[in-house]
Each structure stands twice: as structure tokens, then as C-alpha cells.
C-alpha positions as CSV (number, residue, x, y, z in Angstrom):
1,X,86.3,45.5,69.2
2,X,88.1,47.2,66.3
3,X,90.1,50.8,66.5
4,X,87.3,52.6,66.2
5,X,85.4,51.2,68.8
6,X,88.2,51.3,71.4
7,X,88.6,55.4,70.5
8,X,84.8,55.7,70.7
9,X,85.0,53.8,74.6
10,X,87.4,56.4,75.1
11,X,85.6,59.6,74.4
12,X,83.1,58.4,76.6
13,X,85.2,57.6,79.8
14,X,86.8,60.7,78.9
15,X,83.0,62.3,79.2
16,X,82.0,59.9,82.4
17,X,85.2,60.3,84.3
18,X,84.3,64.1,85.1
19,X,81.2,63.3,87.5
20,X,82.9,60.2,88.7
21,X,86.0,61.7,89.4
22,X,83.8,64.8,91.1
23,X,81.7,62.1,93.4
24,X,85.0,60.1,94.3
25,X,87.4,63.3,95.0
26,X,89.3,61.7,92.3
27,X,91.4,63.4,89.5
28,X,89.7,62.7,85.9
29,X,93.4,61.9,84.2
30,X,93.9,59.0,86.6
31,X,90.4,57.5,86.5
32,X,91.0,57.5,82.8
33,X,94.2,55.7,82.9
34,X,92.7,53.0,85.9
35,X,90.2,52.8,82.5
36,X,92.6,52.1,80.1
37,X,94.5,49.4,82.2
38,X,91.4,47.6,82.1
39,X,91.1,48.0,78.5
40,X,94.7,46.6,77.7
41,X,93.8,43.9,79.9
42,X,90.6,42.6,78.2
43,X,91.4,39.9,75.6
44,X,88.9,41.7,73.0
45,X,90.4,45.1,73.0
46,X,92.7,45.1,70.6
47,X,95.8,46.9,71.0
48,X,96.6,50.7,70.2
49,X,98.1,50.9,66.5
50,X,98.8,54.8,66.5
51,X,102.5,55.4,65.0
52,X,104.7,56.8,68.3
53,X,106.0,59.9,66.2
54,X,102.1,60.7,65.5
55,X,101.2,60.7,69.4
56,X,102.8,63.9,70.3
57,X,101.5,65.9,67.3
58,X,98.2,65.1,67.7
59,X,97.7,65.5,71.4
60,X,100.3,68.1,73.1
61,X,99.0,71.0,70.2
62,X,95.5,71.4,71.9
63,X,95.9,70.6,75.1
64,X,99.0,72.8,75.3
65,X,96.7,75.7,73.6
66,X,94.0,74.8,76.5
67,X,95.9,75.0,79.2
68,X,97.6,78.4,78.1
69,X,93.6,80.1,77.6
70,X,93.6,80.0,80.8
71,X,96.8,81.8,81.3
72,X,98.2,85.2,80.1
73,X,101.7,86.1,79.4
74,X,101.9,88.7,81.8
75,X,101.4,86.1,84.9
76,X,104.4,83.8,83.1
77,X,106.5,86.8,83.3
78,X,105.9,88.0,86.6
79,X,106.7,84.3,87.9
80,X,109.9,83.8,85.6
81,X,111.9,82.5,88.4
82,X,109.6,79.6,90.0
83,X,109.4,78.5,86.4
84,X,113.2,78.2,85.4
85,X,114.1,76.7,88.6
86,X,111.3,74.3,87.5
87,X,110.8,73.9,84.2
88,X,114.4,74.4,82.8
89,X,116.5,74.2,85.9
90,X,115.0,70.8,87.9
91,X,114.9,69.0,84.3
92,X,118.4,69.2,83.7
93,X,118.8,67.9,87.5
94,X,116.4,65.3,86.9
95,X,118.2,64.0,83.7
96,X,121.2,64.2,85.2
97,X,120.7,62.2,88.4
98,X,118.8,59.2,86.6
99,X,121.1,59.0,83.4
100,X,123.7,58.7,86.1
101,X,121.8,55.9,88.3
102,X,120.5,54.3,85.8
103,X,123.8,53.7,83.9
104,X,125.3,52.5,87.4
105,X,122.6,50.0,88.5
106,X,121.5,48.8,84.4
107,X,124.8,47.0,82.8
108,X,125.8,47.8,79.4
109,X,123.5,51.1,79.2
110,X,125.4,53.3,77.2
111,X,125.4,57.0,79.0
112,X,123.3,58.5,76.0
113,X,120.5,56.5,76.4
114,X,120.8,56.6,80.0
115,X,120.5,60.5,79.6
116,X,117.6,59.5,77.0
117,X,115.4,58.2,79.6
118,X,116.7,60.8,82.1
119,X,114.9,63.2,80.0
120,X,112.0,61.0,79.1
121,X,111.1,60.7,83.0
122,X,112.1,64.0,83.7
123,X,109.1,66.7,83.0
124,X,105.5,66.2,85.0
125,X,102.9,66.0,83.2
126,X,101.6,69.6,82.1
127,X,97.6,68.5,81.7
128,X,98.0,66.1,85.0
129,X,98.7,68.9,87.1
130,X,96.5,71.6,86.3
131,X,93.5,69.0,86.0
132,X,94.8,68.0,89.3
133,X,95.4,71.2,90.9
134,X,92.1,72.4,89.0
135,X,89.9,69.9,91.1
136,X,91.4,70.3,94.3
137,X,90.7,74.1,95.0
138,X,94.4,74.3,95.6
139,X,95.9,78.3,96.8
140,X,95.9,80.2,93.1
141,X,99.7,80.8,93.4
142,X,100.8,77.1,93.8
143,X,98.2,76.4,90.9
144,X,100.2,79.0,88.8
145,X,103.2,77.6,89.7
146,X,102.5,74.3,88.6
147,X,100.8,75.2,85.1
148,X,104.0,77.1,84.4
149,X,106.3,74.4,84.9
150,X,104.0,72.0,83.1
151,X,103.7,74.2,79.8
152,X,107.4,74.5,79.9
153,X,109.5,71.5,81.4
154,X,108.1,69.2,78.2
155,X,110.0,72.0,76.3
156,X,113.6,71.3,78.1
157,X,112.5,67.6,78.0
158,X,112.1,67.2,74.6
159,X,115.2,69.1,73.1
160,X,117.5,66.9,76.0
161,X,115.9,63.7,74.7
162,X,116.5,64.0,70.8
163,X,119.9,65.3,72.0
164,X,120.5,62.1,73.4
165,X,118.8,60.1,71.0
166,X,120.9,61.6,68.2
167,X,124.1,60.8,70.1
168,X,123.0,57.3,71.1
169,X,122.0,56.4,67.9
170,X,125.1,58.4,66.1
171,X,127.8,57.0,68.7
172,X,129.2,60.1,68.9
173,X,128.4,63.4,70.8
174,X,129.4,67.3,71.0
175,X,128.3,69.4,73.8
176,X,129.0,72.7,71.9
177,X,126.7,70.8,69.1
178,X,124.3,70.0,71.6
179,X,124.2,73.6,73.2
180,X,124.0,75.1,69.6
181,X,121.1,72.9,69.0
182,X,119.2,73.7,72.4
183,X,119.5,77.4,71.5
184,X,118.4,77.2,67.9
185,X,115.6,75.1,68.6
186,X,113.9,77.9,71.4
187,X,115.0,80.8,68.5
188,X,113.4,79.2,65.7
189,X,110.0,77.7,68.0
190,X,110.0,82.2,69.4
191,X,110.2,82.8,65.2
192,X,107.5,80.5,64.2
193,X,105.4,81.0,67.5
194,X,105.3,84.9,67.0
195,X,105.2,84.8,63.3
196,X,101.9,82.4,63.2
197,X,100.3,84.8,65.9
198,X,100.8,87.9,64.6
199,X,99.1,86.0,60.7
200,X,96.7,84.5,62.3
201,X,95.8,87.6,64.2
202,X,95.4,89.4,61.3
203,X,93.4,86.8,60.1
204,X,91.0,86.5,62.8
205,X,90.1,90.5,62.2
206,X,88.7,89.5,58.7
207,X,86.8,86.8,59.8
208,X,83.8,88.1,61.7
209,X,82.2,84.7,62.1
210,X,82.3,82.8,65.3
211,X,82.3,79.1,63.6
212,X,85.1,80.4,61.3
213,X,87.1,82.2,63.9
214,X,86.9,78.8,66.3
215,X,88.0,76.7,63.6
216,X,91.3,78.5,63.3
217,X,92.1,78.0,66.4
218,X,91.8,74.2,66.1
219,X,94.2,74.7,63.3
220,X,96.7,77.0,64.9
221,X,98.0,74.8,66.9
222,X,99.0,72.1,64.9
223,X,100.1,74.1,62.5
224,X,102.5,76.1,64.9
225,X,103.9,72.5,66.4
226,X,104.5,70.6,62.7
227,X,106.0,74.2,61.0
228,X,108.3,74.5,64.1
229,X,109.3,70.9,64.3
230,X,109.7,70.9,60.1
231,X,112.3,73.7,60.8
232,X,114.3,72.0,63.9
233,X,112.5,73.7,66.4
234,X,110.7,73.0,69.4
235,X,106.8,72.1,68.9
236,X,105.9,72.9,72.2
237,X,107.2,75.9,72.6
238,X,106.0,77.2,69.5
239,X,102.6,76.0,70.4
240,X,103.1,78.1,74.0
241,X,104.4,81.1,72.1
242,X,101.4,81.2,69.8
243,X,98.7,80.6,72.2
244,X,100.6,83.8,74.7
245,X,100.3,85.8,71.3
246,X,96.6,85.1,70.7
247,X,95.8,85.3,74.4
248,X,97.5,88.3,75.0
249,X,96.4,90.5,71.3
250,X,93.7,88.4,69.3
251,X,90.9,89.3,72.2
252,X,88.2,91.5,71.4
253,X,86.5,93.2,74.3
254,X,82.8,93.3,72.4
255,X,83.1,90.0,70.5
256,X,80.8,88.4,73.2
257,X,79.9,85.5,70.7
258,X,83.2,84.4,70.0
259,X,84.5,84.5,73.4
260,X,81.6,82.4,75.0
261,X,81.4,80.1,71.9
262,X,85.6,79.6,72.0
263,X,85.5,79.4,75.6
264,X,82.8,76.4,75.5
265,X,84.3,74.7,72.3
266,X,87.8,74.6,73.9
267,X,86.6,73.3,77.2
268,X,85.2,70.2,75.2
269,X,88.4,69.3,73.8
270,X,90.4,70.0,76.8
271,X,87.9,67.3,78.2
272,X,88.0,64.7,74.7
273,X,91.6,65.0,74.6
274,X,92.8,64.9,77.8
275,X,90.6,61.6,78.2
276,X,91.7,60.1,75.6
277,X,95.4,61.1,76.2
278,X,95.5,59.3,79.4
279,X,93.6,56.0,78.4
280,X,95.8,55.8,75.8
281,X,98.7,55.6,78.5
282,X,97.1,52.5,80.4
283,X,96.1,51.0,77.3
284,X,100.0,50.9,76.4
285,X,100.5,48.5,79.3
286,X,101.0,45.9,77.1
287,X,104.2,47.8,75.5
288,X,105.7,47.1,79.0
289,X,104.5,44.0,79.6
290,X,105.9,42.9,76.5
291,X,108.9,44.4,77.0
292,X,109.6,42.6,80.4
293,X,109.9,38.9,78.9
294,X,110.4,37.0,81.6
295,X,112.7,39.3,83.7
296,X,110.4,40.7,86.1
297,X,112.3,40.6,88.9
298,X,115.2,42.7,87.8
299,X,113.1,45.1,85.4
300,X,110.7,45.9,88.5
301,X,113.7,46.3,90.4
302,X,115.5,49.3,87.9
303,X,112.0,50.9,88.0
304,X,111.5,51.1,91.7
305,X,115.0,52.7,91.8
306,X,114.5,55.2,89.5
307,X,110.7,56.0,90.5
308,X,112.4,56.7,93.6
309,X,115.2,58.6,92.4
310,X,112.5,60.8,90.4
311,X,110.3,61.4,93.1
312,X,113.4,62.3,95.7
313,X,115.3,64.2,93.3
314,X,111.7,66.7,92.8
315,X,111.5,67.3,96.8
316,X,115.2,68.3,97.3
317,X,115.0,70.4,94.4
318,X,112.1,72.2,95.7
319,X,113.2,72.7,99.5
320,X,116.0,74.9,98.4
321,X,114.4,76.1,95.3
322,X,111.5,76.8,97.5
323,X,114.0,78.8,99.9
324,X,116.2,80.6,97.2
325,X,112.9,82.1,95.8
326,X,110.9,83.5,98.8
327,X,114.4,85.2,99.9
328,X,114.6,86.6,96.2
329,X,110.4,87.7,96.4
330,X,111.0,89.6,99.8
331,X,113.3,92.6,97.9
332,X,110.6,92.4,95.3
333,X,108.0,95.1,95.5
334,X,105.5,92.9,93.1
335,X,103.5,89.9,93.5
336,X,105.0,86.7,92.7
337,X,103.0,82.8,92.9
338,X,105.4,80.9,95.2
339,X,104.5,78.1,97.4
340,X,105.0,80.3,100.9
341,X,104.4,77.5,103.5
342,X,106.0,73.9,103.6
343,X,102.7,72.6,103.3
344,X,101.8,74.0,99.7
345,X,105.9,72.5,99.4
346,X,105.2,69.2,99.7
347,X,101.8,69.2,97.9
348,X,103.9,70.4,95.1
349,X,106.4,67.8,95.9
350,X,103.8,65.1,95.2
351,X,102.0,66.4,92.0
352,X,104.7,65.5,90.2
353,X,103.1,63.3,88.1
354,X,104.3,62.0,84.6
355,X,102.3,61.5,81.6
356,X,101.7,62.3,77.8
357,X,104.8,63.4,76.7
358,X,106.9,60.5,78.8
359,X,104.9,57.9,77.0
360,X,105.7,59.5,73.3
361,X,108.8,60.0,74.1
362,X,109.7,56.5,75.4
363,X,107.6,54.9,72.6
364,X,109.1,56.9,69.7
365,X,113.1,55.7,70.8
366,X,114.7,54.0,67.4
367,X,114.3,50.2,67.3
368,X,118.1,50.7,65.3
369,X,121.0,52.8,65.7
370,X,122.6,54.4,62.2
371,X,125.3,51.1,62.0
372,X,122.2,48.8,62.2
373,X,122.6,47.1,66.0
374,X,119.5,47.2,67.9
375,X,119.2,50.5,70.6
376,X,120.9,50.0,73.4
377,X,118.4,48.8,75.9
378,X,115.5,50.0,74.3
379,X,113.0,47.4,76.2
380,X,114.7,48.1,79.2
381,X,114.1,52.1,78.7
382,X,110.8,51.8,77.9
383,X,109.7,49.3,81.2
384,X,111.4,51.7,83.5
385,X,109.4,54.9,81.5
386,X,106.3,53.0,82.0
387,X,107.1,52.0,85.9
388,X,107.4,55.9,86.4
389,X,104.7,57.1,84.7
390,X,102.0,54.2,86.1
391,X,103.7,54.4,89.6
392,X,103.4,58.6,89.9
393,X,100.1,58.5,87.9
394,X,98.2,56.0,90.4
395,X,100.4,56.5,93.3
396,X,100.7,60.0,93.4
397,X,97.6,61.1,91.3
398,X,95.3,58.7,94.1
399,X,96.7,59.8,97.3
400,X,97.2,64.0,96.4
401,X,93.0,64.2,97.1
402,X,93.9,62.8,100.6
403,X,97.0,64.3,101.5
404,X,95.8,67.6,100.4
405,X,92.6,67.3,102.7
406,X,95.5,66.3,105.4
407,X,97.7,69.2,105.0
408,X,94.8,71.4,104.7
409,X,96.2,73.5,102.0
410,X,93.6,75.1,100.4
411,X,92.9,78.6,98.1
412,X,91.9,81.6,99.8
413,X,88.8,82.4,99.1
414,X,88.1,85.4,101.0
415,X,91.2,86.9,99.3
416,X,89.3,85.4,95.9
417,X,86.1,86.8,96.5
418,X,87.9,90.9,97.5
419,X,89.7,90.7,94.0
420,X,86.0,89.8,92.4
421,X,84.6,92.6,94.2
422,X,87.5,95.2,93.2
423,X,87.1,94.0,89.5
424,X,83.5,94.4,90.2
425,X,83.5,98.2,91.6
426,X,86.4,98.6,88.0
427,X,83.8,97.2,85.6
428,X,81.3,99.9,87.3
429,X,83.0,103.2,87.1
430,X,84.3,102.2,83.7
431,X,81.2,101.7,82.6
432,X,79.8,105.2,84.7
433,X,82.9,106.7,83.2
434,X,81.8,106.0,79.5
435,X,78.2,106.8,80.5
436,X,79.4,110.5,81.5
437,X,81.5,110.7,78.4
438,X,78.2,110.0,76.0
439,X,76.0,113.1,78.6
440,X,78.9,115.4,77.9
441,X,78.7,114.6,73.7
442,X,74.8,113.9,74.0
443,X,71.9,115.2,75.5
444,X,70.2,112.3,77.1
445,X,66.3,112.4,78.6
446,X,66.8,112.4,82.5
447,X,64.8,109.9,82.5
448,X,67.1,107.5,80.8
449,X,70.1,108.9,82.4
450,X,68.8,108.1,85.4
451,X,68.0,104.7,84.2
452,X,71.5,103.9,83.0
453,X,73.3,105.2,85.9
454,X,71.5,102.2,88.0
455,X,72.3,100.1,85.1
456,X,76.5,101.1,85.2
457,X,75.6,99.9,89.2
458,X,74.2,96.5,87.9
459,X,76.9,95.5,86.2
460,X,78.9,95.6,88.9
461,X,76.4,93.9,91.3
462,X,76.0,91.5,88.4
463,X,79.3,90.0,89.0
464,X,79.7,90.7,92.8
465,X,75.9,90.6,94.8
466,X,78.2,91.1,97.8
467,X,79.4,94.8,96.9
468,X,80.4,96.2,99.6
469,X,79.2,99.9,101.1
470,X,79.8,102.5,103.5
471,X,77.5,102.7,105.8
472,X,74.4,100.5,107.6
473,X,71.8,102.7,105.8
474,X,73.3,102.4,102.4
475,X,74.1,98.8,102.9
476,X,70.0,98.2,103.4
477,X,69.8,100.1,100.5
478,X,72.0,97.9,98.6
479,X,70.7,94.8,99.9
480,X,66.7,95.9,98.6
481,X,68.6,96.5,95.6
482,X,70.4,93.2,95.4
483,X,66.9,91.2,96.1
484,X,65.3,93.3,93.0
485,X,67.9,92.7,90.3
486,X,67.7,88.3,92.0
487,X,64.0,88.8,91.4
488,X,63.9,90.8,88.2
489,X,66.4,88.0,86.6
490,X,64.6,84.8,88.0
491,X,61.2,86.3,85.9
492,X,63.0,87.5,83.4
493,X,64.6,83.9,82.9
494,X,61.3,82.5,83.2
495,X,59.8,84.0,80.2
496,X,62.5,83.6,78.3
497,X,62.6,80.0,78.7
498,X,58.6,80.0,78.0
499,X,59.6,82.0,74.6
500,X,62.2,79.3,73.5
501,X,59.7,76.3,74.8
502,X,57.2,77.8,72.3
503,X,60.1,78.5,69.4
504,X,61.3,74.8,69.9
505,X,57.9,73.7,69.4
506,X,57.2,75.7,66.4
507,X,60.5,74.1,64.9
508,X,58.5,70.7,64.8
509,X,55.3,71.9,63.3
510,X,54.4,71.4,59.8
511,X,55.7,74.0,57.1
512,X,57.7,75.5,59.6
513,X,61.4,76.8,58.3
514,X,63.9,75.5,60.9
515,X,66.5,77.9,59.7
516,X,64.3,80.9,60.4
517,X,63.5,79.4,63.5
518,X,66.9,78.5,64.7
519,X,67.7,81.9,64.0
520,X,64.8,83.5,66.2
521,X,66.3,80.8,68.6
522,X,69.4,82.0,68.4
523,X,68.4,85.6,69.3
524,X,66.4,84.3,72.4
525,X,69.7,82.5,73.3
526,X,71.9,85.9,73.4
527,X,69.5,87.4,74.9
528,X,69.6,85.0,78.3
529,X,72.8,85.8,78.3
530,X,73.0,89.1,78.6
């Protein structure tokens, strides 16, 4: 099996793991890197040749941009505090506490490198967490809680761990340096980030064609991450501050198209990517295998510690954390996503898990300091990275289902469904608004007034059946109404799958133009979805 081949098994346990992982009440992510430990362990698979400083380029940029569609800036700002305590706050902790173990229990590990793979181990995984918390129908608060610390805690990560490469590798260190640093980093990723939004908005309103305006935002990302890290910035975050930018400006209410084409086109490679992300974490298995050389016992030993340290540290941030931020949220007259129960507490306790970025990270330390000695302890940082990563991946990322079902924390659904129905009854009188507005300008037939005021009422019983009403009589009303629109959209859908059976057919008849008759196709499509 060459290269090739192995990235090709990949993609497809990255497709298969979805309906497995759906059957098993198992988490995709982990079933893909169970798949990938397999892999390393077969003597025909050869192992993964892909540079370390190429592994966070080419996967944290879309996933990153993924994740954040499904976002808005507004949400990140209205939960600012759960976030810093998280994804700012709780790495520093993090980094602190292991550098300090691990320095204590590991002899001759310089404090630099310790603080290297305090950082390293420090930030769950952003993509393990919402796929996770995705999956489980977790409460919609404690989901938002966890994509926001996800999306940012690999920022805080990553500018702590080149700080402390640079100083291990340097022999020397400045904390004034390495605050200066920290800050111009986040000012110059906010520059780019904004910048490359606003251009490629502009952009976007030239280009009035949906394959053209989805390939831009494959290239957005990368191109955010690389100009940002060319100018000493943060990647990720310029990635985050692009994708807000787009999110928030770049979305056209009418360009149906483009939304449901972008929409479908980035859910594939949130799927290929994420896949392949997370075999490629048990396929490095080897990397720490390697690494161990005969000293097993010890090695397994300063993992266990600071797998423990890592997962302890998490839970006695968030008790207090936890605490500090629902007295905080009860003086504030808005809504705010916070765990409220110590249930959804410890079920973010445990989804800690580490992933993508731990594994670059640890792979990409210097084999050589700038005076030519080997790194400190390099195969002894990277066995202990891999011992927290595999045990809070597998560990954590197989029991969560489970304890989960236990706790019985779950979203709220009737709560879920009454904010559908409200946006419903909004999309209705905006549309009855608009529909008065043309009367007043035009002079509509009554009989096609008539006709689109039922229609403004369809949209909204379009996207909520369950609309509610006042009284018994106008609910029976509503409910003859209900069964009407079911029935007039299961015949409807009926004939317009006869009509694109008979165009699919025509496509394979002699002399026919596939072209023109991808393009009749095409209309057939948008109309089923209208």
C-alpha cells in the first residue's frame, strides 16, 4: 500500500464512520482514530510521510471555517465570558500546572519545554467536541459553550507553545518579549482576518456564480492562515476572524443557490477532513512507539501522570469557573450559554478531548536547538503528547455516549421547537408585511391577493406544521389546512420526480445534448426545492 492508497482508505472510513458511528452511539472522530491504530499497526501500511509544519496548514483552515458556518459572531459575543475563562483563561492554567509537573516528575526537562508540552496538551480539540457534542443532542447552550472554546483555546495554545519553543531552543527567555509577542500575534491575525473578509466580500458581489463563489471559500481559508502566519501572526485566529466576517456580511438573503450549494459542499469537507484528520492521529502511533525505545515503564508512567493532571486540572477549573459565571449571568438582563446544572458540568468536564492541533504541535518540536544539542527531551514530549491525546480520545471520546445517557443531560426540545415556531410566525408577517407593501404600490386582482395571502401563511406552516392558534375552531381550521399543503407537496413531489425520471432518460438517448438536458435538469432540481 503506497501514500495514496493509505489517504484513499481514509476518505472512506472518513465516509463509513458516519452510519457506523450513528448505529453504535459512537462519535465519528474516535471511530476514525480506533481506524487508524489499526492501520499503523498493519505491516503493509506504510507509514505517514506528511512534513509536521504542513499538518496544521492543511487541516485546521477548513475545519476551523466549518465549524464557524455554523456559528455567528453575535452568539461569540454574547458568551465572551464562558469563552475566556475557557479558551484563554484554563489554557494558561493547563500549561502552567503540567510544565510544572512534568518538570518535577521528568529529570533534566528544562522548564521551556516542559511549558512546550504544557501548551501542546493544553487545548481540546475544537472538531472533537462539536462532532461530539453534535451527535449527542446535547442542551444548545453547553454545545455553544464548547464550540467557542474549541475555535479559540488552539489560538492561546499555539502562541504559548512557539513561545516556549523559541526559548527552549534559544536558551534564553523574556516575559515582556513574550507578552509583546502574544499581543502582536492576535493584532496582526484581527488585521489580516478583517482585511481578507472585507476583499473577499467585495469579491464574492462580482462573482454571481455559485461554483466560483464556493471555490473562494475553499481558498479563503488557507489563504487567511499562511498570510497571517507569513506576518507573525496567529493562523487560527485569522482563520476565525475571516470566517465571523463572511458569516456575519457576505450572506445574501435571495442567493438561494449559493447558500444550499455552500452549505452542502462544506458539509463534505467537514466530513473528508475531519476523517482524515483523526486517522491520521492513530496512524502516528508509530511516532510514539518509536519514541519509547525500550523504556515503557517509565514513559507510560509520565503519561498517566500528566493525563491525569490534564483531565483534573479541566474539572477544577470548571467548578468554579462554572460558579463565578452563573453569579455574573444572574445581574445580566440577556441570554448567556452556560452549563446551569452540575450535570451539563461534568459532561463538559469529560469532553475534553485532545486532538489535531496537539498532534502538529508535538510533531513539529525542533529535532535541534540553535547551538546544535539535540531538544531537550524531545521523545519524551512527544510519548507523553501522544499518551494524552490516545487516552482522552478513546477514553473520554467512548464513554461520553454512555455517561451522557447516564446523566440524562439532554437539549430541550420543547424549548427548540417554540423558537422554530416564533421564527416561523416572523418569516410570515414579514412576508404579509411585504405582500401589503406591493397592494399599496400595485393594484393586484383579488383573486391573487387572495391567493398570496394563503401563500405568506404557507411559508410559515412550511417551516413549523405545528403553528400554533387561538382557538378550537381555528385550530381545526388549521389542521385541514396543514393536511392540504402535506397532500399538495407529496403529489407535487411525485410528478416532479416522474419529470426528472423522463429528463434522465432522455440524457441517455441517442442525439440527445446532455448539456441542454442537465440544464432542464437543473431547473426541475430548484424547482423541488422550493
Amino acid at each position: 500500500m503506497d501514500q495514496l492508497a493509505l489517504l484513499f482508505a481514509l476518505l472512506l472510513g472518513a465516509i463509513l464512520s458516519v452510519p457506523v458511528g450513528n448505529r453504535l452511539g459512537l462519535p465519528a472522530p474516535v471511530l476514525m482514530t480506533l481506524l487508524g491504530i489499526v492501520l499503523a499497526l498493519l505491516d503493509f501500511v506504510p507509514n505517514v510521510d506528511i512534513p509536521p509544519d504542513l499538518i496544521l496548514p492543511a487541516l485546521l483552515p477548513p475545519l476551523l471555517y466549518a465549524a464557524v458556518r455554523r456559528t455567528s459572531w453575535r452568539q461569540f459575543a454574547a458568551n465572551k465570558r464562558p469563552i475566556f475563562l475557557l479558551a484563554v483563561a484554563l489554557v494558561f492554567v493547563t500549561t502552567a500546572v503540567v510544565a510544572v509537573v512534568a518538570s518535577a516528575i521528568v529529570p533534566g526537562l528544562p522548564i521551556a519545554a516542559a511549558v512546550a508540552l504544557g501548551a501542546l496538551v493544553a487545548p481540546p480539540d475544537p472538531v472533537a467536541a462539536t462532532a461530539v457534542a453534535g451527535q449527542l443532542g446535547l442542551p444548545r447552550r453547553l454545545v455553544s459553550t464548547l464550540e467557542g472554546e474549541g475555535l479559540f483555546n488552539d489560538v492561546t495554545a499555539i502562541v504559548l507553545y512557539h513561545v516556549a519553543i523559541a526559548a527552549a531552543v534559544s536558551g534564553s527567555f523574556s516575559p515582556w518579549r513574550a507578552g509583546l509577542d502574544f499581543v502582536l500575534s492576535a493584532v496582526i491575525a484581527l488585521a489580516v482576518g478583517l482585511a481578507l473578509g472585507w476583499g473577499t466580500n467585495k469579491l464574492m458581489g462580482l462573482l454571481d456564480d455559485a461554483t466560483l463563489h464556493i471555490g473562494l471559500t475553499l481558498l479563503v481559508p488557507f489563504a487567511s492562515y499562511v498570510l497571517a502566519e507569513e506576518l507573525h501572526g496567529s493562523g487560527v485566529l485569522a482563520v476565525l476572524i475571516t470566517a465571523l466576517f463572511l458569516a456575519e456580511y457576505a450572506t445574501d438573503a435571495d442567493d438561494v443557490l449559493i447558500r444550499l450549494a455552500g452549505q452542502s459542499f462544506w458539509d463534505v469537507v467537514d466530513t473528508l477532513v475531519t476523517g482524515v484528520a483523526f486517522g491520521l492521529i492513530g496512524l502516528e502511533l508509530h511516532n510514539a512507539i518509536n519514541t519509547a525505545s525500550g523504556r515503557w515503564g517509565e514513559m507510560l508512567g509520565w503519561a498517566a501522570a500528566i493525563v491525569g493532571v490534564v483531565v483534573f486540572v479541566r474539572l477544577a477549573w470548571l467548578l468554579p469557573a462554572t460558579w463565578l459565571t452563573k453569579r455574573l449571568h444572574a445581574k445580566r438582563d440577556y441570554d448567556e450559554d452556560i452549563p446551569i446544572t452540575w450535570r451539563e458540568t461534568v459532561v463538559m468536564w469529560w469532553s475534553g478531548m485532545r486532538g489535531v492541533a496537539s498532534v502538529a504541535l508535538a510533531l513539529a518540536i525542533p529535532l535541534k536547538t540553535d547551538d546544535g544539542s539535540p531538544f531537550p527531551n524531545r521523545d519524551v514530549i512527544v510519548f507523553i503528547a501522544f499518551g494524552v491525546i490516545m487516552a482522552t480520545l478513546l477514553v473520554q471520546g467512548l464513554t461520553l455516549p454512555w455517561l451522557v445517557k447516564r446523566l440524562g443531560v439532554q437539549a430541550d426540545t420543547k424549548s427548540e421547537m417554540a423558537f422554530e415556531r416564533e421564527l416561523a410566525v416572523r418569516a410570515a408577517k414579514a412576508a404579509r408585511t411585504r405582500l401589503k407593501e406591493i397592494e399599496a404600490a400595485e393594484e393586484l386582482p383579488d383573486e391573487l391577493s387572495e391567493q398570496l395571502r394563503r401563500r405568506a401563511l404557507d411559508i410559515g406552516l412550511r417551516i413549523s406544521p405545528d403553528l400554533g392558534v387561538a382557538d378550537d375552531e381555528r385550530r381545526e381550521r388549521h389542521q385541514q389546512r396543514v393536511e392540504r399543503i402535506k397532500r399538495f407537496r407529496r403529489v407535487q413531489e411525485e410528478m416532479l420526480s416522474a419529470a426528472r425520471h423522463e429528463m434522465l432518460s432522455a440524457r441517455g438517448e441517442p442525439g440527445a445534448d446532455p448539456e441542454i438536458v442537465d440544464r432542464v435538469l437543473r431547473h426541475l432540481d430548484v424547482r423541488s426545492l422550493k
